[in-house]
C-alpha positions in Angstrom: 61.7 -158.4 160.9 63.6 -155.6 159.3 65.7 -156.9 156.4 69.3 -155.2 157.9 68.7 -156.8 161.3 69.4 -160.0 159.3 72.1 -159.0 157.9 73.8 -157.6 160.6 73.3 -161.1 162.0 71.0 -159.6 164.8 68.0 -162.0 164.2 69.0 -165.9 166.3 69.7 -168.6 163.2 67.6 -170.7 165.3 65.2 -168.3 164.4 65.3 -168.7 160.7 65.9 -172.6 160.3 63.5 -174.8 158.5 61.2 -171.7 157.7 60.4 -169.8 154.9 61.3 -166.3 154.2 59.5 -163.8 152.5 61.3 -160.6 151.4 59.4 -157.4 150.6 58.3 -154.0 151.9 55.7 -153.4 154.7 56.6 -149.4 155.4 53.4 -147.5 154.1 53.7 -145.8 151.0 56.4 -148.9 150.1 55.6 -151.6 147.3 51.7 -152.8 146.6 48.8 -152.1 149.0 45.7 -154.7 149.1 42.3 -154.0 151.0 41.6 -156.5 152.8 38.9 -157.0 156.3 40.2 -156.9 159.3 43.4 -155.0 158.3 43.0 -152.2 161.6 43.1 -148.9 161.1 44.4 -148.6 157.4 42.1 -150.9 155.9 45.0 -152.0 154.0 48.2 -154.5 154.0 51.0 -154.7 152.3 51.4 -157.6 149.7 53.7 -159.5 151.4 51.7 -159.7 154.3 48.7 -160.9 152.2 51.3 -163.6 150.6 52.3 -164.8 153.7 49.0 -164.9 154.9 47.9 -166.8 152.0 50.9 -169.3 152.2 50.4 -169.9 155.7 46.7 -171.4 155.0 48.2 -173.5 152.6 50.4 -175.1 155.0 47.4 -175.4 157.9 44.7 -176.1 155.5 42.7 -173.4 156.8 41.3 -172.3 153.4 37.6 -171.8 152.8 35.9 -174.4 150.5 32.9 -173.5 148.3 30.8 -175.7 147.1 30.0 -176.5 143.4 26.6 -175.1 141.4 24.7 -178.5 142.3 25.8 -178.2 146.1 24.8 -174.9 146.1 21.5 -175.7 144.4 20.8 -178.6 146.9 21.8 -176.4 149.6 18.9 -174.1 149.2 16.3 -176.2 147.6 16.1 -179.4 150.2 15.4 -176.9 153.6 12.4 -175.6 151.5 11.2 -179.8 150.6 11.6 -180.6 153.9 9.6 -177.7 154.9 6.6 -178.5 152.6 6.8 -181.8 153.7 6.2 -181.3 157.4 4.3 -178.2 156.5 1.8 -181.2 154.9 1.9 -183.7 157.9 1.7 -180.1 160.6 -0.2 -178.2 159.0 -1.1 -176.1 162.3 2.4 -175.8 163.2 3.2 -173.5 160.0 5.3 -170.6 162.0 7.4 -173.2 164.2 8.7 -175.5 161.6 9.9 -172.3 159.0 11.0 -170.4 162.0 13.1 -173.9 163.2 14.6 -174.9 159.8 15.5 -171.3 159.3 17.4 -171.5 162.6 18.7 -174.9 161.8 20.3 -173.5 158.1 21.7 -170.9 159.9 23.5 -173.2 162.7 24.6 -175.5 160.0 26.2 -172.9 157.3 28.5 -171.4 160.9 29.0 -175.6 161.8 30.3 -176.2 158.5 32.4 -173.1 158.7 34.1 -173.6 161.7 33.9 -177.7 161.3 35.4 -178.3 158.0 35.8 -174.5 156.2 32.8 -174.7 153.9 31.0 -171.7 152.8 26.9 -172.5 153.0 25.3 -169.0 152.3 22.5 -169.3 154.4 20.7 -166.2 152.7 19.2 -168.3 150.5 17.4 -170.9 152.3 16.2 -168.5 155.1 14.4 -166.3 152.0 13.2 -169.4 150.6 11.6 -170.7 154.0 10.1 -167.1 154.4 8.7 -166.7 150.8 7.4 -170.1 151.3 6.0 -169.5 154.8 3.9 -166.4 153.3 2.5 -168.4 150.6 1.3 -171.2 152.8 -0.4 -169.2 155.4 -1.7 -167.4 152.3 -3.2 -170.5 150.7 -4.1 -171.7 154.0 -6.1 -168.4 154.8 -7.9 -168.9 151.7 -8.9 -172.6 151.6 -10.2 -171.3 155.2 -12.2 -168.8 153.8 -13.8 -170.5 150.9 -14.8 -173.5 154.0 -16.5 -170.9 155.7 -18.2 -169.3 152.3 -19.0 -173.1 152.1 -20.1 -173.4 154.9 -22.4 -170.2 155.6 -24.4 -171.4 152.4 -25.2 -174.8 153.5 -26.4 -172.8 157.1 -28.4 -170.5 155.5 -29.7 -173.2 152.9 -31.2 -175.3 156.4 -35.0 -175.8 155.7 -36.7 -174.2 158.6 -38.8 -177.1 159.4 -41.0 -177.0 162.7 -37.9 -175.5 164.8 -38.1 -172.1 163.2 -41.2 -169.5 163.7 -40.6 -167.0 161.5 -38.6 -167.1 158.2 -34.7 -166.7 158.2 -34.5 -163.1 156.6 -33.1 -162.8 153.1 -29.8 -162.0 152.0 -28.3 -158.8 151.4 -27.1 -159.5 147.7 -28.5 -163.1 146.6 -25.4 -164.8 147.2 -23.5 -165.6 150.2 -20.4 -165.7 148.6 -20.7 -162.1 147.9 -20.7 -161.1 151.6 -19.5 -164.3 153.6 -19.4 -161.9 157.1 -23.0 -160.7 156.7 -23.9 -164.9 155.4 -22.2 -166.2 158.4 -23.6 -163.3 161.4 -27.2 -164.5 159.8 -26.9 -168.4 159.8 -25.5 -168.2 163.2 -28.2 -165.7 164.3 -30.8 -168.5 162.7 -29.1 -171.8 164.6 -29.3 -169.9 167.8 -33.5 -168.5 167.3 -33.7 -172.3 166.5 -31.5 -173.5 169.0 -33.5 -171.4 171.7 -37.2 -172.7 170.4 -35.9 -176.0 171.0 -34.8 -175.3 174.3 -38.7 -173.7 175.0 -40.0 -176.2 173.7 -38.3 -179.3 175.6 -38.7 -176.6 178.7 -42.3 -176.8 178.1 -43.2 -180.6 177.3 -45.2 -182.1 180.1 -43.1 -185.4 179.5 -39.7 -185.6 181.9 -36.7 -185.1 179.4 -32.9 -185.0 180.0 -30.1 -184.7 177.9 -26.7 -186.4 179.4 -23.5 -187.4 178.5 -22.2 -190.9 178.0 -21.2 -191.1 181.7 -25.1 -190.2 182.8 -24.2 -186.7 183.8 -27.3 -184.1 183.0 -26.3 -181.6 180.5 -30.0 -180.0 180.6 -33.7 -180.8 181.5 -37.5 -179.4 181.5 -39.2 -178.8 184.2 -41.1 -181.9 184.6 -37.7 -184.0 184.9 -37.0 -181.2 187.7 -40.6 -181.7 189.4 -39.9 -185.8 189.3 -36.7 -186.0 190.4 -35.6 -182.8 192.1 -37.6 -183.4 195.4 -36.7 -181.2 198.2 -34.7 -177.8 197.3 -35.2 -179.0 193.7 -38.5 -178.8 193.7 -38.8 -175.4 195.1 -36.9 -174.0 191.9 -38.5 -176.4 189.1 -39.1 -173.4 187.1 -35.2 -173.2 186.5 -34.2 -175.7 183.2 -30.7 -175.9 185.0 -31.7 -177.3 188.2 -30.4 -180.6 187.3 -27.2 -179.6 185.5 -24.2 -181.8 186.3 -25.8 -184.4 188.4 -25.0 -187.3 187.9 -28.5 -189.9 186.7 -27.3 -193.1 187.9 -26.8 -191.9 192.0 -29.9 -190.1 191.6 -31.9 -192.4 190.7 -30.1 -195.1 192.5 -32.6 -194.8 195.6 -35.9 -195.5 193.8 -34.5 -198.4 192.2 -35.8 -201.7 193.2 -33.4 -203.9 195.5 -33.7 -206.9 192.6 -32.7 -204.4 190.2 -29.9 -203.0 191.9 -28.6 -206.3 192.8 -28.6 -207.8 189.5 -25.5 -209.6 189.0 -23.5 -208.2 186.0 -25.4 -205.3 185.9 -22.4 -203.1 186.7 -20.6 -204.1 183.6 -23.7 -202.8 181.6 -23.8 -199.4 180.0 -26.0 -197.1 182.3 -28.8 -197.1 180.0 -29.5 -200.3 179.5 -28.7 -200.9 183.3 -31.1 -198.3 184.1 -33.6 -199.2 181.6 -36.8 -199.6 184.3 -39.3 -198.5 186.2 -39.1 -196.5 189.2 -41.1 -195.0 192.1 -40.4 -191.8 193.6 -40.3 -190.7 197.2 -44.0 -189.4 196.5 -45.2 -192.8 194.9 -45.0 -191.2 191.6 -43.7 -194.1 189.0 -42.4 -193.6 185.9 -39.7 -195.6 182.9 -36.7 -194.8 182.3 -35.7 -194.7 178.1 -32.8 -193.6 176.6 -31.5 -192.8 173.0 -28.1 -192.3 172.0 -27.6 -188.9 169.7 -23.8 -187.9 167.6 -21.4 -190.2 166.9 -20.5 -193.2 167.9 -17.2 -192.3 170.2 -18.2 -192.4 173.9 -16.5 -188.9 174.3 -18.8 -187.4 171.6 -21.9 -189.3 171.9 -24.7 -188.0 174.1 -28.3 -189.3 175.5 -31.7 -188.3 175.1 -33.5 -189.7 178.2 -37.0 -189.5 178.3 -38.6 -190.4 181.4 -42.8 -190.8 180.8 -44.8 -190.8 184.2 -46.4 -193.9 184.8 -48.7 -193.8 188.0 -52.0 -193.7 186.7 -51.1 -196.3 184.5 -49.7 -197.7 187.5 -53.0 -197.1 189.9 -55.2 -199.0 187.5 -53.5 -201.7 187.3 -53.4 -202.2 191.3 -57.1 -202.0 190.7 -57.3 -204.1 188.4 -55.4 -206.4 189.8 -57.5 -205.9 193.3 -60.8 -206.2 191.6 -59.2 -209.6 189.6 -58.2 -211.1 193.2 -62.0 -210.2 194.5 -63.6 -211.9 192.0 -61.5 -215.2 191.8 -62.0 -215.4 195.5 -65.9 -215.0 194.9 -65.4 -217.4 191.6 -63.9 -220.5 194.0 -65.1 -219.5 197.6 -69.0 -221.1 196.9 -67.5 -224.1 194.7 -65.0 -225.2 197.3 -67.6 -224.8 199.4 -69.8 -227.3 197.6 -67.1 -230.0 197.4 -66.2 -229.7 200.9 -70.1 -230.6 201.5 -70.3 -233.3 199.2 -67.1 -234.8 200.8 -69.3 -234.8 203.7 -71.9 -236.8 202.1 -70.0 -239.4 200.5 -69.8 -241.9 202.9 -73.7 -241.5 204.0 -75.5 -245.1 202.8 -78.8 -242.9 202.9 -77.5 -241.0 200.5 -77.2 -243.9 197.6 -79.6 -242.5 195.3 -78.2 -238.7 194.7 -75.0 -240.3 193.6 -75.2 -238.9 189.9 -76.2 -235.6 191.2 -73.3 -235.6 193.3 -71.1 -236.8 190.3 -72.6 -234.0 188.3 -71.9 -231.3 191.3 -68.6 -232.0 191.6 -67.7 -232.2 187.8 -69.4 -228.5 187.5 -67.5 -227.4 190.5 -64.3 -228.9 189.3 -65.0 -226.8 185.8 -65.7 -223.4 187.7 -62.8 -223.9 189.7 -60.5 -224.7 186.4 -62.0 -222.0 184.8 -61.0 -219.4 187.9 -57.6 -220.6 187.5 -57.7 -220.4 184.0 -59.0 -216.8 183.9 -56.2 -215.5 186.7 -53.2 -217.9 184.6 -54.7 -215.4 181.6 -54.8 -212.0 183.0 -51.5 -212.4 184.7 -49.9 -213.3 181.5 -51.4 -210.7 179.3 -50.4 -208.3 182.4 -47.1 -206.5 181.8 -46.1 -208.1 185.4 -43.4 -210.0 184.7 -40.3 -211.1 186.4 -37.5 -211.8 183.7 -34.2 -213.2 185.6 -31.6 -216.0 184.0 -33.5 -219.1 184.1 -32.4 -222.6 183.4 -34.8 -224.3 181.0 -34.3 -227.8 182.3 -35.5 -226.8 185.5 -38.1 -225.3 184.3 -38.9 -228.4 182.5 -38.5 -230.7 185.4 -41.1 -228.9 187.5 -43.3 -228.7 184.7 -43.1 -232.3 184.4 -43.4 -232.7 188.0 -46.4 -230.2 187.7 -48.4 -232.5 185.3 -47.2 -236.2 186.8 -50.3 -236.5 188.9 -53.1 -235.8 185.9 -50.7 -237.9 183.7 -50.8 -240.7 186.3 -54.7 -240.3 186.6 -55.4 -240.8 182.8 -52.6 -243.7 182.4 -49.9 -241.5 180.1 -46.2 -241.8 180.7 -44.3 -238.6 180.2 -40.9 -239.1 178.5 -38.6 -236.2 179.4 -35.6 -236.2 177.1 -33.2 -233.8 179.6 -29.6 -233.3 180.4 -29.5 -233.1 184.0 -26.3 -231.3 184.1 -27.5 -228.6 181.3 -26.9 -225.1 182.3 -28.7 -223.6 179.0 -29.9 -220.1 180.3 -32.9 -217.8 179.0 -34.1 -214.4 179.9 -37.9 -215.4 181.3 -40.0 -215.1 184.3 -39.5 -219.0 185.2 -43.7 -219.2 186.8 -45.1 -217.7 183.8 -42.8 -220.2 181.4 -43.7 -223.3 183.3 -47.5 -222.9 183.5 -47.6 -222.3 179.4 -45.9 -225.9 179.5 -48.0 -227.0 182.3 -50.6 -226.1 179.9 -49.6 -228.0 176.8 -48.6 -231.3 178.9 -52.0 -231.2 180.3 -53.7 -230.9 177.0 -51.9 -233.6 175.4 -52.2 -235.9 178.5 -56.3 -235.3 178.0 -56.1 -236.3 174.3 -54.1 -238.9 174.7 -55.2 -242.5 175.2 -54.2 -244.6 178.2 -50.7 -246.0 177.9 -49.3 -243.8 175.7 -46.7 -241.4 175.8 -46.1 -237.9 175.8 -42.5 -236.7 174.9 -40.7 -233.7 176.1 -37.6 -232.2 175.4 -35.1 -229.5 174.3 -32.9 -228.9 172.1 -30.1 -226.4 171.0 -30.4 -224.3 167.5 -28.9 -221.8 165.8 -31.3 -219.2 162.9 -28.3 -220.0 160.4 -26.3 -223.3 160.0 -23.0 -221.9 160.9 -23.6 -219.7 163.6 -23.5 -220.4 167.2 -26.6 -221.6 168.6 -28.8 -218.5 169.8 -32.0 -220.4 170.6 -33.4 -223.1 172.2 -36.3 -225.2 171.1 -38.6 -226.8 173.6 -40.8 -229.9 172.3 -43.9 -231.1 173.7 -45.3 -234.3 171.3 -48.0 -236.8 172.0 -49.8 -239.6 170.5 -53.3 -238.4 170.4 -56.2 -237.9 168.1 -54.5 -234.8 166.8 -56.1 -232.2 164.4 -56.3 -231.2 160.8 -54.7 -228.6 159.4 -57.4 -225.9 159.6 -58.0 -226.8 162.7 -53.9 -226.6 164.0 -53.9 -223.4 161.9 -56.9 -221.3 163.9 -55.3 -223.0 166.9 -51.9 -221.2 166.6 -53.5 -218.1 164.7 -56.5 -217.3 167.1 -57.0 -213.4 167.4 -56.0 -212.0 170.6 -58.7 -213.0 173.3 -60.4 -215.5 171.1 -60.8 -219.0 171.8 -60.3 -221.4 169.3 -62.8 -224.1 169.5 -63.6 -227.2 167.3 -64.3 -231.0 168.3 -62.2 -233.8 165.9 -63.3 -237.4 166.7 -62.9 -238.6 170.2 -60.7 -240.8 171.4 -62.1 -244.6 171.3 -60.4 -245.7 174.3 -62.4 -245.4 178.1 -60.6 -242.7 180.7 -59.1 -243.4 184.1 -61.4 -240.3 185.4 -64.6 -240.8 184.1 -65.4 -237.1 184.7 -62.7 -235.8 183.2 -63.2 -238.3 180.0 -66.9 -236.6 180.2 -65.5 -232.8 180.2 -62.8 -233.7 177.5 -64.6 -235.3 174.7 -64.9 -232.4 172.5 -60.9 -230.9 172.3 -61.0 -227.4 173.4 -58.4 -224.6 173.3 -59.7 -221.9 175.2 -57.9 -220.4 178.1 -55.0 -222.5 178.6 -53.9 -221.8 175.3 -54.3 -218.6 175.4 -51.9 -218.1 178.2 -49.6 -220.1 176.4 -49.5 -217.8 173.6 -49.4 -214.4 175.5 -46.2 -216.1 177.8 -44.5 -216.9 174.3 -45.5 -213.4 173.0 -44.1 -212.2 175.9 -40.7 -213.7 175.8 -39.7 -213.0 172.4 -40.7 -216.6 171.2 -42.2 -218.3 168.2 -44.9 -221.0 168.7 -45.9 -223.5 166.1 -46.5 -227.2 166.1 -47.9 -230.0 163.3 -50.5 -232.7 163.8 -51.8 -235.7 161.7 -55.5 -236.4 162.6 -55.2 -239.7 165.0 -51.5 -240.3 165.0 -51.0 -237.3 167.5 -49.6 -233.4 167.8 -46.5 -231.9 168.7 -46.1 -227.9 169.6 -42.5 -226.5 170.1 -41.7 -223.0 171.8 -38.2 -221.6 170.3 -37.1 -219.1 173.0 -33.8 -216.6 172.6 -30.7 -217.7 175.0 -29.5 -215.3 177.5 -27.4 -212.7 176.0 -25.1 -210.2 177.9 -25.7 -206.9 177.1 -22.7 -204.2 176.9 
């Protein structure tokens, strides 16, 4: 206001109360000029306008703090930890995090400005987080490229082995370090000359091989997976390795699976290749086994499956002939000895013919023998076979019926069989349950034929474990009798016999007379010979240790430990 308006009392009073008044000149040219921003088109204002200025942000509080050397020092230090920090933790995430904390310095220094009137230069932070972006990706870029110098050498240092032809050509300048490009282009040129021999070669083996994934999709295969399981348009375009790419294994084998197989209970919670783990027979009655091998690491993502899938049909065919030829001569084996019993049964009751009673006797004890030996011999070649029938068997039925089995010779000789089972047992093993009760058909019989009349033979089970804390993983049948027994030598080519050879020796008979007079006459001398035998193939078969101890004339006992069921994941 100009000073004479006041004085001329022009300016209201209630104008001037309560305020303070500052007196000086404004007119350009007038009293003290200060440059100041914001001052319009002068660039200048007068003194008193800077004073008033200057006293009306004392009286709002409007002045601009500035923060002391250590604030200041804190201020542009800590963006450029906490950058390092997460720069350490994200290390591919290098641009985002200095480009965000730079923006975030920037947002606070105008927050603070505008909030509470403190001056944060944020200059300095923002060329700290730069400088310190530059240097990272630098030392990043480096560590990089001495991995891959690293890594070129220990490429190029790969013995050939039998994957490579011809030799890896030799470097430029000695050292790889020297021209990491040219090191890397020539390892890389070597992996794929080796990776393509290997993909000739598994093209060209005459075996079926696949490679999946750990869901039994196909990733690649030969041709002679393509000629056994394309079928169809497959098989029209075998000489393509892709034919198979992407199927999945399980549906396409599914079909040739075997209706026991496929309804095995549990089977789905078992991984494909062990659920698959079998034999199969094509649409053209060509049979073949699966196999699989796990390859890479151990994660299911990054694990993959060699499957080999060898063709089995002649195999196959000579076994069926075998097996036909085995069936032909059994039949001619028992067909003329049940004929001769038949006739002497005829002859029994004939009073004329009194005086051929021995030779009768005689004929009927031979005929008995070749028929024991036809069973023996088809007992023998089905359990060397490889035609078993493994399913979840309960061993105390399987010793029941073999008790059962062997309760009418028993009975004939006078011998009690003493069967130490838990009727309500539900102990389970992995075993073709025919195969399991003839072997201890077997031993019953031969320790009811070298034991005396009246005594007992004992049976039984029981539960073990291979350590004394564990679980129990094994269970222990017993078969113990109170014969003449054996020596050691004797019990020791017993269990230990080669494989097809009889063990044979003859300890002293057994004092006391036989129920069956033949069958005292065919037993004196103790024989092992085909019986055995299939009792050590069925154990062999199984998985199972035999053994057994004997004291000459106090008796033997034989156990079989066989493996409990386990489920398989």
């Amino acid at each position: 206001m100009p000073y004479v308006s006041v004085l001329r009392g022009e300016v209201p009073t209630e104008l001037l109360r309560d305020k303070l008044l500052l007196v000086g000149a404004t007119a350009p040219g007038l009293g003290d000029q200060t440059l100041t921003p914001n001052a319009g088109m002068r660039g200048v204002l007068p003194g008193i306008e800077v004073n008033a200025n200057a006293i009306d942000d004392l009286m709002n509080a409007r002045n601009v703090a500035l923060l002391p050397p250590a604030g200041y020092a804190a201020w542009t230090v800590v963006p450029l930890w906490i950058a390092l920090w997460l720069l350490v933790r994200l290390q591919r995430h290098a641009l985002p995090i200095a480009f965000g904390l730079a923006v975030s310095c920037l947002l606070a220094s105008g927050i603070a400005m505008l909030g509470w009137h403190w001056w944060l230069p944020p200059a300095a932070p923002i060329a700290g987080l730069f400088l310190l972006y530059l240097l990272w990706s630098w030392r990043r870029l480096e560590s990089q490229l001495a991995y891959l110098r690293q890594r070129a050498r220990v490429l190029h240092a790969i013995p050939s082995g039998a994957f490579e032809v011809m030799p890896a050509p030799p470097a430029l300048s000695g050292d790889p370090v020297v021209h990491p490009k040219q090191a890397l282009d020539r390892a890389i040129a070597r992996v794929q000359r080796m990776q393509k021999l290997m993909d000739e070669a598994m093209h060209a083996m005459p075996v079926a091989m696949l490679i999946c994934d750990d869901q039994g999709r196909i990733a690649s295969g030969n041709a002679a997976a393509s000629r056994l399981l394309g079928g169809g348009e497959l098989a029209q375009r075998d000489s393509d390795p892709d034919a198979l790419r992407g199927l999945s294994l399980p549906q396409l084998i599914a079909p040739m699976a075997t209706a026991a197989k496929a309804d095995a209970p549990g089977s789905a919670r078992l991984h494909w290749t062990i659920r698959l783990r079998d034999e199969y027979t094509t649409a053209d009655a060509r049979v073949f086994r699966l196999e699989a091998a796990a390859f890479g690491a151990d994660a299911p993502d990054d694990r993959g499956w060699v499957v080999m899938l060898p063709e089995l049909t002649t195999e196959r065919e000579a076994q069926r002939q075998r097996d036909e030829w085995r069936r032909f001569l059994s039949h001619d084996l028992r067909s003329p000895q049940v004929t001769i019993l038949s006739l002497l049964s005829m002859h029994e009751g004939d009073p004329d013919a009194a005086g051929t009673a021995d030779m009768r006797k005689a004929i009927r004890r031979e005929a008995k023998r070749t028929l024991d030996l036809a069973e023996g011999f088809m007992d023998f070649a089905q359990a060397e076979s490889d035609d078993y029938r493994f399913a979840d068997t309960h061993v105390g039925a399987v010793l029941l019926d073999a008790r059962d089995q062997a309760w009418h010779y028993a009975q004939a000789n006078g011998v009690r069989i003493d069967a130490r089972l838990d009727d309500a047992d539900e102990t389970l093993v992995r075993a073709d349950g025919s195969l399991l009760t003839r072997a201890i058909v077997n031993l019953l019989n031969n320790a009811i034929r070298h034991s005396a009349p009246g005594a007992r033979i004992e049976l039984r089970m029981d539960l073990e474990s291979a350590t004394p804390d564990a679980a129990p993983d094994r269970v222990r049948i017993t078969i113990a009798d109170q014969g003449s027994g054996m020596t050691p030598a004797q019990l020791h080519a017993l269990l230990h016999a080669p494989r097809g050879q009889r063990a044979q020796f003859a300890p002293e008979p057994v004092a006391a007379p036989r129920a069956d007079p033949d069958a005292s006459a065919a037993a004196a001398p103790r024989r092992m010979g085909l019986g055995f035998a299939v009792v050590r193939a069925v154990v062999q078969k199984h998985g199972g240790q035999l053994g057994g101890d004997s004291t000459p004339g106090a008796g033997t006992r034989f156990w079989l430990l066989l493996p409990l069921r386990r489920e398989l994941r």
